[in-house]
C-alpha positions in Angstrom: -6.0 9.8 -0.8 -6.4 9.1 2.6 -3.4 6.4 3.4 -4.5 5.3 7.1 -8.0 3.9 5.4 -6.4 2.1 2.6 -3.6 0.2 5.2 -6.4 -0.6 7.6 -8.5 -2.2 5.1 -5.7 -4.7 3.6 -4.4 -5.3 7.3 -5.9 -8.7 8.4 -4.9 -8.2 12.0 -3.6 -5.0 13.5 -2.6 -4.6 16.9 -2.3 -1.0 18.0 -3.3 2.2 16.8 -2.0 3.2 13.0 0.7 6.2 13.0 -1.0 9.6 11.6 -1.4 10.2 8.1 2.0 11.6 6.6 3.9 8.6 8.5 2.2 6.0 7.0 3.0 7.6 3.8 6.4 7.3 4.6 6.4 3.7 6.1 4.5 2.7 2.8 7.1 4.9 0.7 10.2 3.2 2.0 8.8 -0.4 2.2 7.2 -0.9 -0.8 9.1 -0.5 -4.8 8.7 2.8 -6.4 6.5 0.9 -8.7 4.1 -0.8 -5.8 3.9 2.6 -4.4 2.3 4.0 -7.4 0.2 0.7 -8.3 -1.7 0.4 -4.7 -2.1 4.2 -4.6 -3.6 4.2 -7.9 -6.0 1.4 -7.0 -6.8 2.7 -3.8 -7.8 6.2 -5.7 -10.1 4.1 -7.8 -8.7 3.8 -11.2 -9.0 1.4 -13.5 -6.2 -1.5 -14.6 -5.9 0.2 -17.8 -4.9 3.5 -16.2 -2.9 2.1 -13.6 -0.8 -0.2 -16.3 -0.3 3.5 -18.1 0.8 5.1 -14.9 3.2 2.6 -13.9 4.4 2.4 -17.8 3.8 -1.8 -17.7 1.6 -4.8 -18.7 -2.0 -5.2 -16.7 -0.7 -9.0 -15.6 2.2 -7.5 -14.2 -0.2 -4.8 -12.6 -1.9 -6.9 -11.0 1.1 -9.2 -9.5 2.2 -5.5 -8.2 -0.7 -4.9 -6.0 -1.3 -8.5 -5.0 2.6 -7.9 -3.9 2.1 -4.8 -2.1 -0.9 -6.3 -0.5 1.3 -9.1 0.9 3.6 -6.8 2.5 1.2 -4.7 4.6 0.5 -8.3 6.2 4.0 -8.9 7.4 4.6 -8.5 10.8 7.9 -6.2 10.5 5.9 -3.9 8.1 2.7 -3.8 10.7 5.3 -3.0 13.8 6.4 0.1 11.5 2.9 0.9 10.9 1.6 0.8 14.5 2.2 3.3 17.5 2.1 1.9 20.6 1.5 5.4 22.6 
């Protein structure tokens, strides 16, 4: 999965250029809940709600509330600063 495309198309604004590939992964790792992690990278991978509710072992609804969530989160400003390298 390639984490720097997924970010930069839920980012509204984004000032800067996004840290390489395995830092994101990090940022995204320590930021988001174990179970947000797995729910946007599922979805980003393409599966379906049905195979990300199995993955993350809980209802679609709450599925869904769980990547709206992790959505959210890449908006805020302290997450983007993390995000962003000012080199």
């Amino acid at each position: 999965m390639n984490y720097t495309e997924a970010v930069f198309k839920h980012i509204d604004k984004l000032v800067g250029v996004l840290r390489p590939e395995d830092e994101i992964k990090d940022v995204l790792k320590r930021k988001f809940t174990k179970k947000e992690f797995k729910t946007f990278v599922a979805f980003e991978e393409g599966k379906s709600l049905e195979e990300v509710a199995q993955i993350v072992k809980d209802e679609e609804e709450r599925v869904e509330k769980l990547y709206k969530t992790a959505c959210k989160k890449l908006n805020q400003e302290l997450f983007k600063k993390e995000l962003v390298s000012f080199d």
